[in-house]
Each structure stands twice: as structure tokens, then as C-alpha cells.
C-alpha positions as CSV (number, residue, x, y, z in Angstrom):
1,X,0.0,0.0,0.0
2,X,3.1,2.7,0.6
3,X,4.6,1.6,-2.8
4,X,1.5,2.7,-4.2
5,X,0.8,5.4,-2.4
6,X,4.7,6.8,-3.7
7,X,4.0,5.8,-6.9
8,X,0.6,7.8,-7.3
9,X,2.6,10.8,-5.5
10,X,5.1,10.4,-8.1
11,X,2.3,9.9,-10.7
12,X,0.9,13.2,-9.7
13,X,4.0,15.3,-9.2
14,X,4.7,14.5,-13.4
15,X,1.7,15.6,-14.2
16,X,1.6,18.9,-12.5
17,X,5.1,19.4,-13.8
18,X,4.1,18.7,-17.4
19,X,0.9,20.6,-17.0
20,X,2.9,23.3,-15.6
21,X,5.4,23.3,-18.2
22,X,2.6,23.2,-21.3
23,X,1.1,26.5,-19.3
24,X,4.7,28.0,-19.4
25,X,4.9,27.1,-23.2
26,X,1.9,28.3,-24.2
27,X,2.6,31.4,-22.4
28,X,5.8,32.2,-23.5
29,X,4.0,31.8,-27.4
30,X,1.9,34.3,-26.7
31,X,3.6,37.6,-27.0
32,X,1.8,41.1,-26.4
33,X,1.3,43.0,-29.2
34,X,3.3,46.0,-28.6
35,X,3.8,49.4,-31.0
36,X,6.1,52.1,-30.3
37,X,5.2,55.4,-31.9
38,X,7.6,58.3,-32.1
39,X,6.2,61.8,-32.8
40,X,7.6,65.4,-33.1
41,X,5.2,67.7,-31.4
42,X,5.6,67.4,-28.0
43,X,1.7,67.9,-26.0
44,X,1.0,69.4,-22.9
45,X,-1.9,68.6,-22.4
46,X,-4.4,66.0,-24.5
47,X,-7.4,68.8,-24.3
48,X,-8.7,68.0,-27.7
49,X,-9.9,71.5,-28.5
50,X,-6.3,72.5,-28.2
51,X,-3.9,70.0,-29.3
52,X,-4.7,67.4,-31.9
53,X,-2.6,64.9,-30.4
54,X,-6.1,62.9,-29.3
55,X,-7.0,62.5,-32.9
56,X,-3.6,61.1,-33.8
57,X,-3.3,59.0,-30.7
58,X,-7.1,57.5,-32.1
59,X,-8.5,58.9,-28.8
60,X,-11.2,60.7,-29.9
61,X,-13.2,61.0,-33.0
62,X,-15.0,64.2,-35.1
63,X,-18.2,63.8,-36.7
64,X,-16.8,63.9,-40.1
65,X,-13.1,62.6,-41.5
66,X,-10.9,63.2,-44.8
67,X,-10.4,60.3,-46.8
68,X,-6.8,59.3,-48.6
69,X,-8.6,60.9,-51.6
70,X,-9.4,63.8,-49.7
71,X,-13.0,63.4,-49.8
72,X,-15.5,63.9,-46.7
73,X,-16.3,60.3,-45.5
74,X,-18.7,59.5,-42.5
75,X,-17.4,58.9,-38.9
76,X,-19.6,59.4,-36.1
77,X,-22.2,61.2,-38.3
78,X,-23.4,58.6,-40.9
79,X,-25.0,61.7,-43.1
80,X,-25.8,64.8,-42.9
81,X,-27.8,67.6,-45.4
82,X,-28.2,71.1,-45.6
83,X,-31.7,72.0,-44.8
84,X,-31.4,76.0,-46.1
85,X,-28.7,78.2,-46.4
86,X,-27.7,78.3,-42.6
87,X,-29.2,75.0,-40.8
88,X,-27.8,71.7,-41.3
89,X,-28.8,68.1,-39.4
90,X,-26.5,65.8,-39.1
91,X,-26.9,61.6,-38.4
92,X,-25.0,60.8,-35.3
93,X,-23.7,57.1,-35.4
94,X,-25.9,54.5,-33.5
95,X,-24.4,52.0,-31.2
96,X,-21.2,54.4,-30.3
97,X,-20.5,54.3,-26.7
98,X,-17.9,56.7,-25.0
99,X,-14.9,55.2,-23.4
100,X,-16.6,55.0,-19.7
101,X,-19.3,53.6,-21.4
102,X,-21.6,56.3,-22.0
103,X,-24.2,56.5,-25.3
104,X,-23.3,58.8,-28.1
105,X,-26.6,60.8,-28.8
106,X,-26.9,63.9,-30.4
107,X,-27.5,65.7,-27.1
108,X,-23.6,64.5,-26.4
109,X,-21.9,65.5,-29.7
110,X,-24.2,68.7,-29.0
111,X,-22.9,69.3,-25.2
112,X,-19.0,68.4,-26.3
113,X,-19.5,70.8,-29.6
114,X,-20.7,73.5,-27.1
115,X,-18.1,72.6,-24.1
116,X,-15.6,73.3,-27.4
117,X,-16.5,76.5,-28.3
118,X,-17.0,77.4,-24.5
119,X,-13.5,77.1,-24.5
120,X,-11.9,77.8,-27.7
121,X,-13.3,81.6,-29.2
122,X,-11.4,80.8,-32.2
123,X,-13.3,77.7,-32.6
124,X,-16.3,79.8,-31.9
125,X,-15.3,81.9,-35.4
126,X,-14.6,79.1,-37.8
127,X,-17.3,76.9,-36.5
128,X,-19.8,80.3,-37.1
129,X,-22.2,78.2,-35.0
130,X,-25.8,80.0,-33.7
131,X,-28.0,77.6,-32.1
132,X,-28.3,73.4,-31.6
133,X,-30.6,71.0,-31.3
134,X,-30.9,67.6,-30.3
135,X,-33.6,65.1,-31.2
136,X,-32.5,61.1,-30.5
137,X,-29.7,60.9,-32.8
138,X,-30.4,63.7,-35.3
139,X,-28.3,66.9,-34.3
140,X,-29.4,70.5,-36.1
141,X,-27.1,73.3,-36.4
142,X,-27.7,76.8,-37.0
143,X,-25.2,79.1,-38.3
144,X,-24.9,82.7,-38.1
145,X,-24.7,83.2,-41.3
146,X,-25.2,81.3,-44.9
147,X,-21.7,78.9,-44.1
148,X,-21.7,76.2,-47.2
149,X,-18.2,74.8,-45.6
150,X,-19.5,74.0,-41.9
151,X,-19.4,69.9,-42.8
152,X,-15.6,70.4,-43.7
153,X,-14.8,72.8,-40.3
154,X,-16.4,70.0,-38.3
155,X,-13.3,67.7,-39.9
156,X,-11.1,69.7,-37.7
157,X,-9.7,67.4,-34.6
158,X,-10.2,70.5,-32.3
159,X,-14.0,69.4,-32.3
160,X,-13.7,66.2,-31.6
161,X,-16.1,64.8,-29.7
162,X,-16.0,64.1,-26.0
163,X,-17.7,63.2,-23.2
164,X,-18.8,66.4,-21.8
165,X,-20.9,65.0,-18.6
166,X,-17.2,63.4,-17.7
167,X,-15.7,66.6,-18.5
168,X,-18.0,68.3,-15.6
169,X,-17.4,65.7,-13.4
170,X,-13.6,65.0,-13.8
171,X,-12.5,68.8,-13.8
172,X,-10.5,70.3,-17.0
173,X,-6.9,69.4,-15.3
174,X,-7.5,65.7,-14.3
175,X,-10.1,65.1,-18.1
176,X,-7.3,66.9,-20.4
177,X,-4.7,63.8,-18.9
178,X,-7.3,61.3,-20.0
179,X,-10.3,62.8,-22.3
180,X,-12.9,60.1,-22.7
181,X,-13.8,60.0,-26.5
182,X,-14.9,57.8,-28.6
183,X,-11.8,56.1,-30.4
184,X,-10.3,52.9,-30.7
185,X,-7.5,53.6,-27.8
186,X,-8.1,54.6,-24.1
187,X,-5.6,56.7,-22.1
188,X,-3.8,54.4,-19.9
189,X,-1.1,57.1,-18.6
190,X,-0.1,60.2,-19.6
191,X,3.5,61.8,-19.1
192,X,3.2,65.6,-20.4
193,X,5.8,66.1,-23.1
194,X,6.9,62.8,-22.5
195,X,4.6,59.8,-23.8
196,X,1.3,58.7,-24.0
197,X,0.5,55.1,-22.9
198,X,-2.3,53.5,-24.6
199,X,-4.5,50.7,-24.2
200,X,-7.4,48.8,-27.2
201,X,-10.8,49.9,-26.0
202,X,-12.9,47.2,-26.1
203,X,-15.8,48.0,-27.3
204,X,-14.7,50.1,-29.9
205,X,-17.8,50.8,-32.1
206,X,-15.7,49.7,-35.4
207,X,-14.1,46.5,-34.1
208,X,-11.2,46.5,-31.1
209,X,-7.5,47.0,-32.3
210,X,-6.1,43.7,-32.2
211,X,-3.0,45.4,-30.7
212,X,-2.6,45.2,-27.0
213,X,-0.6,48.4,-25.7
214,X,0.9,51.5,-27.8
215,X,3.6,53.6,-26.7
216,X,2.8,57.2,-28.4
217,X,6.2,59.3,-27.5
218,X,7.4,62.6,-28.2
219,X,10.9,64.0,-28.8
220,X,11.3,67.2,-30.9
221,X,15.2,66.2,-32.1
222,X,14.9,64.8,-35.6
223,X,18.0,63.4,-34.9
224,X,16.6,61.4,-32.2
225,X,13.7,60.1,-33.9
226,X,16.4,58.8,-36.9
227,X,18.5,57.0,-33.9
228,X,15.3,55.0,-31.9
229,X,14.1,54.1,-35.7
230,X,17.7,53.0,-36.8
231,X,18.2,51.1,-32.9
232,X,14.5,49.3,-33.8
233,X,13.7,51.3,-30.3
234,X,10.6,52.5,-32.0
235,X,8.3,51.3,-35.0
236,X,7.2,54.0,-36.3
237,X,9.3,57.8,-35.9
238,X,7.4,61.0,-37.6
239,X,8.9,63.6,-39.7
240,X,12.4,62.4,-40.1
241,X,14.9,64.7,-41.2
242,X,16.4,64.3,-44.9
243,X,19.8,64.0,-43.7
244,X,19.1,60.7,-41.7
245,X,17.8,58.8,-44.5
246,X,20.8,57.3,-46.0
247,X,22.0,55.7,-42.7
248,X,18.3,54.0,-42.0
249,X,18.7,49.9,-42.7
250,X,16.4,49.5,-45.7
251,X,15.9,46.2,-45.2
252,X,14.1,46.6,-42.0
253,X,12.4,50.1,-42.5
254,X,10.4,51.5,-44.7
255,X,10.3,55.2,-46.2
256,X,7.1,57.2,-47.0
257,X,7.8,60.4,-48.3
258,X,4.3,61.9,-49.1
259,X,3.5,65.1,-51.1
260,X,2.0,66.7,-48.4
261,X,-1.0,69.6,-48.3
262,X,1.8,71.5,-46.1
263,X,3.2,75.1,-46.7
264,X,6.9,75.8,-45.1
265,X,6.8,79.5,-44.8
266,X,7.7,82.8,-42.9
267,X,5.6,84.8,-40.6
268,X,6.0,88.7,-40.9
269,X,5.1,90.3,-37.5
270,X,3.0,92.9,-39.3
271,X,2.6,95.0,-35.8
272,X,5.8,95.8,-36.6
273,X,7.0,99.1,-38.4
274,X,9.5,97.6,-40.7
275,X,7.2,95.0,-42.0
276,X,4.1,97.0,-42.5
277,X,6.1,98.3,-45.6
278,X,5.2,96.2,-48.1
279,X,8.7,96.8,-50.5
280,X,10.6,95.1,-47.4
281,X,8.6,92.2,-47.0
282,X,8.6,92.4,-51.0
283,X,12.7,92.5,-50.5
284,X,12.9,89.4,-47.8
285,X,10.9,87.5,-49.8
286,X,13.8,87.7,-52.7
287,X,16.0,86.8,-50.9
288,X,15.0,83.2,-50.2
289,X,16.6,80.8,-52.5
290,X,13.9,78.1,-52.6
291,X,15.2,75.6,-55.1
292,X,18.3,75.5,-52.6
293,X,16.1,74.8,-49.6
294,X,14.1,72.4,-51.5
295,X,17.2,70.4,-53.0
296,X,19.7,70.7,-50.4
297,X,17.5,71.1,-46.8
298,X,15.0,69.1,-47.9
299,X,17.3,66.4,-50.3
300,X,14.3,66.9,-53.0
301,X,11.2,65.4,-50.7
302,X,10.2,69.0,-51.3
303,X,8.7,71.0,-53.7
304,X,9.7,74.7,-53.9
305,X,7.1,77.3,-53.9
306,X,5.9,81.0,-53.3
307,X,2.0,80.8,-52.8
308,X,0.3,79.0,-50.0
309,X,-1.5,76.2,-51.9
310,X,0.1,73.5,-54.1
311,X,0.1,74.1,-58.0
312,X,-1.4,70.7,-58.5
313,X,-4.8,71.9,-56.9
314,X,-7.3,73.4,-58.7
315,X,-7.3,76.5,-57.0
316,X,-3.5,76.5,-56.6
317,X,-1.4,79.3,-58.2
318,X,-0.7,79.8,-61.6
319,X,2.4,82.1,-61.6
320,X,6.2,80.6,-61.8
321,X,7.7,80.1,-58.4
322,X,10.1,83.6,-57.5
323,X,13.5,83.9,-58.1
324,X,15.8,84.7,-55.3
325,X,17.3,88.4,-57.1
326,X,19.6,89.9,-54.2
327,X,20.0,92.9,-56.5
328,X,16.6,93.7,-56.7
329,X,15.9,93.1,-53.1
330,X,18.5,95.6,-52.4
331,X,16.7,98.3,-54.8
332,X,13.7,97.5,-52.7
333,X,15.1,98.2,-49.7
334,X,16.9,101.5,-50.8
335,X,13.3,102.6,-52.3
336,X,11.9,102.0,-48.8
337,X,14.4,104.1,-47.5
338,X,17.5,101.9,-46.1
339,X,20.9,103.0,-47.4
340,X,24.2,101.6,-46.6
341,X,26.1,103.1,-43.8
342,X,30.2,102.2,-43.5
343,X,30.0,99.1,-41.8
344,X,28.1,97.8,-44.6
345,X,24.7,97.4,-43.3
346,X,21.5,98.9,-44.2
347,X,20.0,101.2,-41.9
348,X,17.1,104.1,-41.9
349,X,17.4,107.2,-39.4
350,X,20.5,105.7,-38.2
351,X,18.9,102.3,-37.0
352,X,20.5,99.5,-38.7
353,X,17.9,96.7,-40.1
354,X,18.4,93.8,-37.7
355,X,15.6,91.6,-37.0
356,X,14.6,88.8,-34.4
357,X,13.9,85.6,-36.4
358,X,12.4,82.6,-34.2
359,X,12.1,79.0,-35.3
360,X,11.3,75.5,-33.9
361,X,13.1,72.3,-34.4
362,X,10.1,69.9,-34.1
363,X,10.5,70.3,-38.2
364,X,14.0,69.9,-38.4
365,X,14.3,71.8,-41.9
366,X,12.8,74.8,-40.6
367,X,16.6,76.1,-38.0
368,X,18.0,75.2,-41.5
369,X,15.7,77.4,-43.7
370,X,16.3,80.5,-40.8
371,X,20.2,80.1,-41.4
372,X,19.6,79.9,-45.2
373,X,17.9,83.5,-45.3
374,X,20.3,84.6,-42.3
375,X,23.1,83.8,-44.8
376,X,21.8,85.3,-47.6
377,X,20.2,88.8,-46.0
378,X,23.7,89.4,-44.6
379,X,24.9,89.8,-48.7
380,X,22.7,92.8,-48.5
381,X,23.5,94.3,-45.4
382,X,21.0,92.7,-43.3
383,X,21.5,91.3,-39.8
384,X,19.1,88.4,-38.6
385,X,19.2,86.7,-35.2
386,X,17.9,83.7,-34.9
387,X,16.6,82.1,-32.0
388,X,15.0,78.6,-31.1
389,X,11.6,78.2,-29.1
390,X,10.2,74.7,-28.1
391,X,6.4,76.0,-28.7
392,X,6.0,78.3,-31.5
393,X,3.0,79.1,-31.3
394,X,2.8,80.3,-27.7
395,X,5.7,82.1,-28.5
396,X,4.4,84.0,-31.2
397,X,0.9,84.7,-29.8
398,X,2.5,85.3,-26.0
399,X,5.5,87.5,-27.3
400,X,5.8,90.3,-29.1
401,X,9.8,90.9,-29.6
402,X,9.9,88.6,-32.6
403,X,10.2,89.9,-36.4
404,X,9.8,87.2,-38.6
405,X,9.6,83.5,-38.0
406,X,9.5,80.1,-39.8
407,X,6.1,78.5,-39.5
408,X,4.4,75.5,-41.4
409,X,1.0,74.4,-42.0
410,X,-1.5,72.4,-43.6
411,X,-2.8,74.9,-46.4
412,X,-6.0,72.4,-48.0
413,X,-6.3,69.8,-45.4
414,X,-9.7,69.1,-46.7
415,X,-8.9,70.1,-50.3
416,X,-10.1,73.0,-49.9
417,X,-8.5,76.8,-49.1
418,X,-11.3,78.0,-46.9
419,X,-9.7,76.5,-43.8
420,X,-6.6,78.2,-44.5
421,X,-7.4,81.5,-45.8
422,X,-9.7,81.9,-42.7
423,X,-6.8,81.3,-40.0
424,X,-4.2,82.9,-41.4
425,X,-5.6,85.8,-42.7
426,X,-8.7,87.0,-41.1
427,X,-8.0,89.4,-38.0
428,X,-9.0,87.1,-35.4
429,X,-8.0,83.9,-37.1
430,X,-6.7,81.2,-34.8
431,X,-3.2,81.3,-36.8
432,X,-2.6,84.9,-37.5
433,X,0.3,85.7,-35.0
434,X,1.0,88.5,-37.2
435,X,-1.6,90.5,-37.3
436,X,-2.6,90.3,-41.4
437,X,-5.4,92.5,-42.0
438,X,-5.8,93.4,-45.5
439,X,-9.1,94.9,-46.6
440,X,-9.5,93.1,-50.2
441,X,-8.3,89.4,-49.0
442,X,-10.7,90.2,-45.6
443,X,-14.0,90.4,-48.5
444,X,-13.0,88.0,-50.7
445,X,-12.2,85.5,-47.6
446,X,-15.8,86.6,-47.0
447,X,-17.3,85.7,-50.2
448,X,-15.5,82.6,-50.0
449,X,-17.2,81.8,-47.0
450,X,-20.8,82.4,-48.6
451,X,-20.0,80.5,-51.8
452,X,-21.0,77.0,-52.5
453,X,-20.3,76.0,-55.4
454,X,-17.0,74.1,-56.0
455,X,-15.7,75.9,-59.5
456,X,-16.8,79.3,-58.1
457,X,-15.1,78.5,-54.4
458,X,-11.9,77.8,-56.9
459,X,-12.1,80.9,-58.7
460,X,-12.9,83.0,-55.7
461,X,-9.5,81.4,-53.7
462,X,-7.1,82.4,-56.9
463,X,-8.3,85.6,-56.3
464,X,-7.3,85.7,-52.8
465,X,-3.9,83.7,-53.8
466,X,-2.8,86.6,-56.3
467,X,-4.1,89.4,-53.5
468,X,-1.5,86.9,-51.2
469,X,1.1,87.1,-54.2
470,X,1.1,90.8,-54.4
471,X,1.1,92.1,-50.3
472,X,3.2,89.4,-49.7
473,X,1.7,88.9,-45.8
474,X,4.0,85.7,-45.3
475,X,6.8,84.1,-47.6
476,X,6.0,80.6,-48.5
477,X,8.7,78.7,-49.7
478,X,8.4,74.9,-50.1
479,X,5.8,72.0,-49.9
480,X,7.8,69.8,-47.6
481,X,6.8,65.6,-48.0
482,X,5.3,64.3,-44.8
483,X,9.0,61.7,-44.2
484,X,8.0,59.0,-41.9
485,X,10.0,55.9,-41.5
486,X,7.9,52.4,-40.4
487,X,9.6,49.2,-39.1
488,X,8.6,46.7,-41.7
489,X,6.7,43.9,-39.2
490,X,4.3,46.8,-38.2
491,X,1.1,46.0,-40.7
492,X,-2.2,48.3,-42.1
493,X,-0.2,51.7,-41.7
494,X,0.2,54.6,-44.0
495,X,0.2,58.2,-43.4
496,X,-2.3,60.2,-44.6
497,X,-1.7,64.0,-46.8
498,X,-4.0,65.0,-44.2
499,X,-1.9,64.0,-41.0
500,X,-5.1,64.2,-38.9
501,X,-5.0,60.6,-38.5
502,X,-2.0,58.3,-37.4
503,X,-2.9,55.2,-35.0
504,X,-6.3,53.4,-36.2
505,X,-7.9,50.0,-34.8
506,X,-6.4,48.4,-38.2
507,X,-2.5,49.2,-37.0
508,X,-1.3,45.7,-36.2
509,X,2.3,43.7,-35.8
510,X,3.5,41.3,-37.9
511,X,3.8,37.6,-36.2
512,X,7.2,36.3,-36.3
């Protein structure tokens, strides 16, 4: 009976060894799904009315989305119509939850579309909005005026949708670390400036992302980015600069370089004295030598340029790109009054023309640009100082010592110059640091904004493009490609011309 007794101790021992053993097996064969995301922009915060980083992270949704074709597509509105000239409804997605579980109605997108524009007055202009109403899932909006491009405003990831009940509840500081939206990732933890932890949601209304965690990090060194993608210590690093591409293993990364819907250009602080004349910014803006920044800087993933929108739109311009002429900007300069004094620099009543130029390094070609035009200016008798800020556009809207600055933005996100030609140029626009204000762009912005039709909208933007042309409010200068390098196992990602949209529940990793 003790024999036995040993041998069915034995017996059993085995088994929960080999059982044990099978669990550690199949355990170790299952490995978490892991992404590693490098972008440039560092965020804050992850208020979704103020940094698009939610949109990007897939952490919160807007009604409407741009397609790879550019073309309006459903998202949490199935449809929508225009009623008369300044009331629209709009279909709001059934079976959407919010990420604490919460139904998506129409009284929902209506509260986070109001909690928005509570917070955001330049959201409040663009969005033109008068009245809203909610009825189950059909939301109406009312504009202040006839507003024909409200569908694409409403594409814009500052009004994506939230939960604004949470939002009351939660507080704006603890809700802006972890918004609850409506996307296919949750906020898991949230370093400011840092990273970005993410986790699937679930119930995601479009199918769960059959990833299991995303690190979303920032870092605004280009140089950096190129390193963690060359080390494999990320899988996919934004906006890579040109000079890191040759040194990136090919055989285990791959290259986008996308013609982008992106302007790289120079602001004109127009408060200022010496750039209300319009000869001077006429002068600075030969002195750029744009075929140098787009074939050296840029290593040709650029396209040179001096209008706002790309020549291959249909509303694009139609005039050959200008010429850097040093002699000529010189002659403008003297006509504006500058002359040379003796230690070779141009100067009027005595003061010598130096200017304050800032810059950012989130786009690495943009320092190089700065030193491009500081180099050149200097042949005329011009003095630039260039200095670096980590947050352009707090520095420009906070501080007023700056002159001139590099700057870069999506001109026809939607495929359309409305967006654009409102923000830059209209007094209270949301990205007018410099204070444009020019009577004849300011009416036909305006009859842009009334103006329907599609052939007519493209007639009525090459106006404002050749009013752009000849005041010569900013000093575009290239089309840069959107360069994003993507570690080969990583599956059912491309970027987008829009670059609203980066992490989606289709990302996945390759099985090895």
C-alpha cells in the first residue's frame, strides 16, 4: 500500500510538472502586441480642442473625416444635409459608446460641440455656429450666417467629440490627462511632453484593435527620432529629417515620403514698423533661395514654392515660383528708405535693419531654412538673429519681440482653401500671430465663406492667392513631403496628406 501510495505521489508530481510546463509554453507563445510610436510635437496637455494629439493617438473621433482621396467620409455622423442656407442636421452614429461607457446621442456631440466653443473663441469663429438641437440621434445646427463649408470645419480634430458629462465631473486638469472619447485607444497614462501610454478599448464601435498596448512618445530632435528608428527602439518615428535617410537599414524600414497639403513659410510680424512696408517684406521675400532649400534642406522630398496652396490643386497658383534676385531686393530696400552706412549694413534714421527671427526644431528643416535666409540677408547688409523656441505658437501669440519667423501648416487639409485662408488671414483667425489684415483678401475670404459651389469657391480662392502674391503677408517657400520611416513587421499603416490621422484600430504587428 506505501509503494502505491509513492507511486501515485510520483504519478501526480509529473503531471503537474508537465501541466505546468505546457502553461509555461503556451505562455511564452503568446507575446503582447506592442507598438512604439515616435512623434515630433511634444503635448502638454491632450485637451482635444487645443492639441490634436487625441485625434492622432485614435483617442477621440470628429463627426466627419478626410479620406486618402481627400474626400468627406462619414465617422460618427453617418449623413448629414443642408436643410437651407444656414441650418444643417446631421446623423449621429448609433451603437457608439464613449470610453466609460456612455451612449453617443446627439445631445452628447451637442454638449462636447458646445463645451468646445465654451472654450476655444477661435473655434467659436470658424465653427460660425448660432443655435443646436438635439432630437435622438439627429443633431441640427444653425449658423450665423449662410456657411456652405460647416461639414468640412467639423473635420477639424479640435471638435472632436467628447464626453462632456465626464468633463464636468472629472475637472478640465484631471479630463485633459485622460479625455474620454470615442476612439479605438483609451488613455492608460499620460507623461506631459513625455509619452502617451495607450490601451485597445474594447468595445470600440468599429471593431477593437487587435494590438494590445501603444507607446505614443514625443521627442522634438529629428536626430533622435532617426536614432530609436535606426536602434529598432521605436516602429514608427514622424517627420524624419532628410539628412538621416541614408543611414536608415532599408531592409528593415520602410520610407514614406508623401507630397503633403503642407506650406513651409515665414511669418512677418505685421505689428511691426519695418514689415508694414510692403517693399521690405517684398525685398525678404527675394532673398530666399527656394530651389536650394528644397534640393539641399530638404534632399528633394520638397517642392519649392511662393504661394500658399500646391500648384497641382485646382485652386493653386498659376504664376512661376520667384526667383531669389539679391540685386533687386536691395533696390527695394533703398526705395523704402535703407541705405548703406560704413560698416556695410542697411539702416534708416541711423537704425541698422536687424531683425529677431524665431524657429522651432520639431520640423528639423525649418533652424536650417532660418540660417539659409540669415546667410543670404547678410549679402545685402542685413542682420538676422535667430533664435529657437520649443512652442512656437505660444511664442508668437504670447511674445511680441519677434520679427519674422518660420512657420508650417496644412494649407487644404480638406482640399479646400477655406480652412486656411480663414486662419491665417482674417484678424481674429486662430493662426494669425502677425496681425494680417488686409481689406481686399478680408471680402473675398468673406465671399468665399458664402460660396457653395466648388468651380466658383476655386475661382474666388485664386483671387485671394494673387491678392497673397502681391502684399506678400507671409513668404511661402516649399511644400515639404510628410517623411515617416515604419519598421517593416508593423502591418495596415500609411500616413495620410491630411496627417489628422495616425494610430487606427487596423494598425497591427506582424507575427514572427
Amino acid at each position: 500500500m506505501k509503494k502505491l501510495y509513492i507511486v501515485f505521489l510520483i504519478a501526480l508530481m509529473l503531471a503537474i510538472s508537465a501541466c505546468s510546463n505546457n502553461s509555461s509554453t503556451k505562455s511564452d507563445s503568446i507575446k503582447e502586441k506592442h507598438l512604439n510610436i515616435l512623434f515630433s510635437f511634444p503635448s502638454s496637455t491632450l485637451d482635444p480642442v487645443n492639441d490634436w494629439t487625441t485625434s492622432l493617438a485614435g483617442i477621440t473621433e470628429t463627426l466627419i473625416k478626410m479620406d486618402e482621396n481627400l474626400e468627406m467620409k462619414p465617422l460618427l455622423a453617418t449623413s448629414w444635409k443642408q436643410v437651407d442656407d444656414a441650418t444643417w442636421t446631421f446623423d449621429v452614429r448609433d451603437g457608439v459608446t464613449f470610453h466609460n461607457g456612455d451612449k453617443l446621442t446627439a445631445e452628447a456631440v451637442k454638449q462636447s460641440l458646445e463645451l468646445a466653443i465654451k472654450h476655444s473663441p477661435k473655434l467659436e469663429n470658424s465653427l460660425k455656429i448660432k443655435e443646436m438641437s438635439a432630437d435622438g440621434q439627429i443633431l441640427t445646427i444653425k449658423t450665423k450666417e449662410p456657411f456652405p463649408s460647416l461639414p468640412s470645419e467639423l473635420i477639424n480634430p479640435s471638435t472632436s467629440i467628447i464626453d462632456a458629462k465626464a468633463f464636468n465631473e472629472m475637472g478640465a486638469t484631471k479630463f485633459n490627462k485622460a479625455p474620454v472619447g470615442t476612439g479605438p485607444f483609451t488613455v492608460d497614462s499620460f507623461k506631459p511632453d513625455v509619452e502617451i501610454e495607450l490601451k485597445p478599448f474594447k468595445d470600440y464601435w468599429d471593431g477593437a484593435s487587435p494590438l494590445n498596448s501603444v507607446t505614443f512618445k514625443f521627442n522634438a530632435d529629428g536626430n533622435v527620432r532617426a536614432m530609436a528608428l535606426q536602434s529598432m527602439d521605436t516602429d514608427i518615428a514622424y517627420n524624419l529629417p532628410t539628412e538621416s535617410l541614408s543611414t536608415i537599414p532599408k531592409d528593415e524600414i520602410n520610407i514614406e515620403s508623401i507630397e503633403s497639403l503642407r506650406s513651409d513659410y515665414i511669418l512677418y510680424n505685421m505689428h511691426k514698423p519695418v514689415f508694414q512696408d510692403v517693399k521690405v517684406r517684398k525685398a525678404f521675400d527675394l532673398l530666399i533661395n527656394r530651389q536650394e532649400a528644397a534640393d539641399e534642406i530638404m534632399s528633394g522630398h520638397a517642392t519649392p514654392t511662393s504661394s500658399p496652396f500646391s500648384s497641382n490643386l485646382p485652386f493653386g497658383s498659376e504664376k512661376t515660383v520667384v526667383k531669389q534676385d539679391l540685386q533687386k531686393a536691395k533696390a527695394l530696400l533703398e526705395e523704402a528708405g535703407y541705405k548703406m552706412n560704413a560698416n556695410k549694413q542697411l539702416e534708416k534714421d541711423g537704425k541698422p535693419l536687424s531683425v529677431k527671427m524665431m524657429t522651432f526644431q520639431s520640423r528639423p528643416q525649418l533652424p536650417l531654412i532660418s540660417q539659409l535666409l540669415q546667410s543670404e540677408a547678410a549679402k545685402v547688409g542685413i542682420k538676422i538673429d535667430i533664435q529657437t523656441t520649443d512652442n512656437i505658437d505660444s511664442y508668437l501669440f504670447e511674445k511680441s519681440d519677434w520679427d519674422l519667423a518660420t512657420y508650417s501648416n496644412l494649407t487644404a487639409p480638406r482640399g479646400d482653401a477655406g480652412y486656411f485662408l480663414n486662419i491665417a488671414y482674417l484678424a481674429d483667425g486662430a493662426l494669425n500671430p502677425g496681425g494680417v489684415n488686409i481689406p481686399s483678401l478680408n471680402d473675398t475670404i468673406s465671399e468665399l465663406n458664402r460660396t457653395s459651389e466648388q468651380n466658383k469657391r476655386n475661382e474666388i480662392t485664386k483671387k485671394a492667392v494673387s491678392i497673397i502674391e502681391k502684399e506678400v503677408p507671409q513668404s511661402f517657400i516649399i511644400h515639404p513631403h510628410l517623411i515617416v520611416g515604419i519598421n517593416k513587421k508593423v502591418e495596415n499603416f500609411k500616413p495620410g496628406q491630411a496627417e489628422f490621422y495616425l494610430l487606427t484600430n487596423k494598425v497591427d504587428i506582424k507575427e514572427k
